[in-house]
N, C-alpha and C positions, 0 to 999 in steps of 0.2 A: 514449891511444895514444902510446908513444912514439916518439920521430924519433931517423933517424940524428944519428950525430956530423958529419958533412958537411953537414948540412941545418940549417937555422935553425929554432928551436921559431917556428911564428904567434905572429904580436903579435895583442891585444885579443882579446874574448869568441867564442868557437866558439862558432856556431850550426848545431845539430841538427835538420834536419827531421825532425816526427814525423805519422803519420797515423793518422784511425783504424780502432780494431778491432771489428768490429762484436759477434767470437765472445764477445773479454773483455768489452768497454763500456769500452776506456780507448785510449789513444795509446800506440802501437809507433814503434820508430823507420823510419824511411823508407829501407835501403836503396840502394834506387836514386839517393839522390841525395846531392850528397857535404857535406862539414861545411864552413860557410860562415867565412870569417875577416875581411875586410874588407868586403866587399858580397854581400847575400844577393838571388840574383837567383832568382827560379820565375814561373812561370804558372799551380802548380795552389794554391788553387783558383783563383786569376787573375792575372793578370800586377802582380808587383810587384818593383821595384828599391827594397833598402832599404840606405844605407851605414851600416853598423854602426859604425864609430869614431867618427863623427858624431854619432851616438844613444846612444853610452856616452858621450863622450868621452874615448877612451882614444886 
C-alpha cells in the first residue's frame, strides 16, 4: 500500500491479521482489522498485546 508524500512510510515489519476460511481451508485476510506496525494488540482468538519491534528487533 502506498503512503502519501506528507506521511511517513511505518518503520519495522507490518503485521497482517489473517483468519480462517472454512469454504477454501486456508487463511484470508481479516478485514476488519487494521495492519499492525509497532504493537499488535486483538482479543480474537484471545486477548494478546505483542510489541513487534521488540520481537524483530527492529
Amino acid at each position: 500500500m502506498p503512503y502519501p508524500l506528507d506521511h511517513p512510510r511505518p518503520r519495522g515489519v507490518p503485521i497482517r491479521p489473517l483468519r480462517p476460511c472454512s469454504e477454501t481451508r486456508s487463511y484470508i485476510p481479516a478485514p476488519m482489522h487494521p495492519v499492525h506496525h509497532d504493537k499488535l494488540v486483538t482479543d480474537i482468538p484471545f486477548p494478546v498485546e505483542i510489541d513487534i519491534n521488540a520481537l524483530t528487533g527492529f
